[in-house]
ZADO-1210 file (C-alpha; in nm, 4 decimals, padded with zeros to 6 digits):
<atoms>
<atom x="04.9446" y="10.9863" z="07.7177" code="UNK" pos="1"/>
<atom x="05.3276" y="11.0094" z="07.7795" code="UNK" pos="2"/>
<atom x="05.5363" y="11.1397" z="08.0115" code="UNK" pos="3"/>
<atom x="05.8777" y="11.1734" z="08.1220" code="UNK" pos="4"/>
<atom x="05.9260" y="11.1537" z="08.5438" code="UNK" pos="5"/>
<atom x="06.2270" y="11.2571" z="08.7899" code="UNK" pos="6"/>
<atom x="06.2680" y="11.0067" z="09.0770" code="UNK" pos="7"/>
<atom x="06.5420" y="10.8925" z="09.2516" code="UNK" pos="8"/>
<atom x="06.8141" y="11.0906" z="09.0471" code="UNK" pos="9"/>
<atom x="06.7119" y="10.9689" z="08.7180" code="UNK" pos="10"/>
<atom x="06.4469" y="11.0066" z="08.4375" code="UNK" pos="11"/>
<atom x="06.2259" y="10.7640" z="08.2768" code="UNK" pos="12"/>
<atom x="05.9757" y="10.7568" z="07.9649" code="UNK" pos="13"/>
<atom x="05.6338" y="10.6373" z="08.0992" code="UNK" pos="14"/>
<atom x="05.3218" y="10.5762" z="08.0159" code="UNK" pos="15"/>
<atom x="05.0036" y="10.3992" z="08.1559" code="UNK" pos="16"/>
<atom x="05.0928" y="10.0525" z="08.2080" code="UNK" pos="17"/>
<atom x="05.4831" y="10.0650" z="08.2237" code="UNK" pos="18"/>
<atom x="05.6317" y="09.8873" z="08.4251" code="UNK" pos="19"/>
<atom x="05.9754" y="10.0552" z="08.6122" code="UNK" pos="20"/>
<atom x="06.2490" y="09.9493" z="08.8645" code="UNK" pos="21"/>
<atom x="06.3221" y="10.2216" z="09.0093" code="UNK" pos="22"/>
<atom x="06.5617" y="10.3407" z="09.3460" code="UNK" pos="23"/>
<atom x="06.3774" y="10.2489" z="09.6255" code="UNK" pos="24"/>
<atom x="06.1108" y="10.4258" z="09.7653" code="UNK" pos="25"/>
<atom x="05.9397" y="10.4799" z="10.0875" code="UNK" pos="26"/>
<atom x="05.5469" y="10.2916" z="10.0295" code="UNK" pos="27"/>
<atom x="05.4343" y="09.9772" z="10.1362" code="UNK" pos="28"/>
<atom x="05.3595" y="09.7146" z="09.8536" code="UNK" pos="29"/>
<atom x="05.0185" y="09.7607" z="09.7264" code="UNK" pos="30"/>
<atom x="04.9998" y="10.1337" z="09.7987" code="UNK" pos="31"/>
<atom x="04.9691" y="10.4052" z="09.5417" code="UNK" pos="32"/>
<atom x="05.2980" y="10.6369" z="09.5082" code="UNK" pos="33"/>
<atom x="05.2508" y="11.0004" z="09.2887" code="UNK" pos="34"/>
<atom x="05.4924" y="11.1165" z="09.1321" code="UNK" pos="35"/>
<atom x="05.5062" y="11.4850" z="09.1613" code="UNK" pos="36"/>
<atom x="05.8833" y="11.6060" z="08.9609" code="UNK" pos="37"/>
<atom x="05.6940" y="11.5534" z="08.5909" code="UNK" pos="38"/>
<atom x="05.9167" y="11.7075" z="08.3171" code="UNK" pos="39"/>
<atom x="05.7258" y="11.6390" z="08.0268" code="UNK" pos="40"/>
<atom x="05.3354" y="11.5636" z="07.9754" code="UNK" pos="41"/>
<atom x="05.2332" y="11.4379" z="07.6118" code="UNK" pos="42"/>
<atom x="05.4927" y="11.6477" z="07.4202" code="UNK" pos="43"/>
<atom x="05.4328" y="11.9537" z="07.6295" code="UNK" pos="44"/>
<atom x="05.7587" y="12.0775" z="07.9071" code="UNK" pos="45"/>
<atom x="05.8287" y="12.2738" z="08.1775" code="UNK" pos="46"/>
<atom x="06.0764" y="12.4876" z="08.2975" code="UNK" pos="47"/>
<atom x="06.1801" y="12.2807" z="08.5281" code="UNK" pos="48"/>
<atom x="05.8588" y="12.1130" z="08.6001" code="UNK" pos="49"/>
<atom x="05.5125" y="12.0787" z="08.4804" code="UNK" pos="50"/>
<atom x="05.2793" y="12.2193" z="08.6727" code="UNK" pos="51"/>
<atom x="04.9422" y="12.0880" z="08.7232" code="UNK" pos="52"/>
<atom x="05.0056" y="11.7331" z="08.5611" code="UNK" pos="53"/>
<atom x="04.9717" y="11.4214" z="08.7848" code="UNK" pos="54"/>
<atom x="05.1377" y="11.0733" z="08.7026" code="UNK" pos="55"/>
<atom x="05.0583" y="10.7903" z="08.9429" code="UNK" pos="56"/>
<atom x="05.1678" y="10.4260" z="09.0277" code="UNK" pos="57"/>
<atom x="05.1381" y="10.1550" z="09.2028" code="UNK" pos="58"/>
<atom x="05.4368" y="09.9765" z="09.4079" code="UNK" pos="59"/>
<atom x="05.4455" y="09.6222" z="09.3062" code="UNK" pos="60"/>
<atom x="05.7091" y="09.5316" z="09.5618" code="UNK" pos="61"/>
<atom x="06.0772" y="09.5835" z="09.6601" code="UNK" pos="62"/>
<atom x="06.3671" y="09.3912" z="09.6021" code="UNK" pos="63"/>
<atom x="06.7703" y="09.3383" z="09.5558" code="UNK" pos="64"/>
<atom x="06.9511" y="09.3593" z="09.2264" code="UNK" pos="65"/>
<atom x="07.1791" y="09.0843" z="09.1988" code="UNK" pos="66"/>
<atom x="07.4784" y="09.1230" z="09.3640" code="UNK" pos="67"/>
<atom x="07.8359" y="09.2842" z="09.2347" code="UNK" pos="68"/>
<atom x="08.1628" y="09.2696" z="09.3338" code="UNK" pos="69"/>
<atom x="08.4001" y="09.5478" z="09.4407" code="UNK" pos="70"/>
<atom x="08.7747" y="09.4927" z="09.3857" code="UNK" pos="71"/>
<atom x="09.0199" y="09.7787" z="09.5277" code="UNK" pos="72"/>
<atom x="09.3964" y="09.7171" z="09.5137" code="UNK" pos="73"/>
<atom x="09.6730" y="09.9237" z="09.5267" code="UNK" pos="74"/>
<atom x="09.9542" y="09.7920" z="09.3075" code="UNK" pos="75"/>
<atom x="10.2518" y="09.7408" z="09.4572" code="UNK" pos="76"/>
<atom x="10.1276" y="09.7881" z="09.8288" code="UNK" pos="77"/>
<atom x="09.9843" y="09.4489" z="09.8748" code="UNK" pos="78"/>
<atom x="09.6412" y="09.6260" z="10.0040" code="UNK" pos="79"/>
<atom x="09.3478" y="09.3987" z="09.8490" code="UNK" pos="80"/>
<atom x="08.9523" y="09.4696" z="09.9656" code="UNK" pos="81"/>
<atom x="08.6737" y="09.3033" z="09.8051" code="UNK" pos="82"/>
<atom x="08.3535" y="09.3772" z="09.9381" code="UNK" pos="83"/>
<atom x="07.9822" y="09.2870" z="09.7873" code="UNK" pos="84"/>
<atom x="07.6593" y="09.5337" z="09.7453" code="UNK" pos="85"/>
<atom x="07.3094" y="09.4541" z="09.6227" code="UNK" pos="86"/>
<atom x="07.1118" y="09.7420" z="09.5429" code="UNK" pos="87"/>
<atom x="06.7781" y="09.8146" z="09.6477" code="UNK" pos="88"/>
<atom x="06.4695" y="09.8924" z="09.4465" code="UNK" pos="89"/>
<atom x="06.0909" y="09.8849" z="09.3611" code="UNK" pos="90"/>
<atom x="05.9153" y="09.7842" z="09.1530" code="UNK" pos="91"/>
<atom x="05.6495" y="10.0281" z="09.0265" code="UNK" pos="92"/>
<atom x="05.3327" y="10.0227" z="08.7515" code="UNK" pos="93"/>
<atom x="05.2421" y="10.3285" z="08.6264" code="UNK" pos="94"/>
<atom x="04.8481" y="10.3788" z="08.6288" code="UNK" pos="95"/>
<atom x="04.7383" y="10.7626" z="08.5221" code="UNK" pos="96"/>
<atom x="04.9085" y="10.9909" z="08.3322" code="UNK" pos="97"/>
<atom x="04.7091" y="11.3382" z="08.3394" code="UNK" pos="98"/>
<atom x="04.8123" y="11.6717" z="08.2284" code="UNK" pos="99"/>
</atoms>
């Protein structure tokens, strides 16, 4: 069964076995997360949500994304700040999708 989740600002496609990166989230690696903000369960919505359905995963660990550079200038001003950020997330397989 499919579904479509809300976490961490943004939506995702699922079903049982996907595997997601996803903003990072507050379980220990190994531990089973559920997902509760469902907004679509095997072709059936909600308005917002779905009520009733369940979607659950497991946290296969946490991480960095590589890392990016941010460039600010001001042209003409000779102000220059470069600064670096790595963004964290986990990594999650989904297990049960239930309606």
């Amino acid at each position: 069964m499919k579904a479509v989740i809300e976490t961490g600002g943004k939506q995702y496609y699922v079903e049982e076995g996907t595997v997601l990166y996803v903003e990072k989230l507050d379980a220990g690696e190994g531990k089973t997360i559920n997902f509760d903000k469902i907004l679509m369960v095997g072709g059936k919505s909600g308005m917002p949500y779905v009520d009733g359905a369940k979607v659950e995963g497991k946290v296969l660990k946490h991480g960095k994304a590589k890392k990016i550079t941010v460039f600010k200038y001001r042209p003409k001003k000779k102000y220059r700040r470069t600064q670096g950020h790595r963004q964290p997330y986990t990594k999650v397989e989904i297990t049960k999708v239930s309606a």
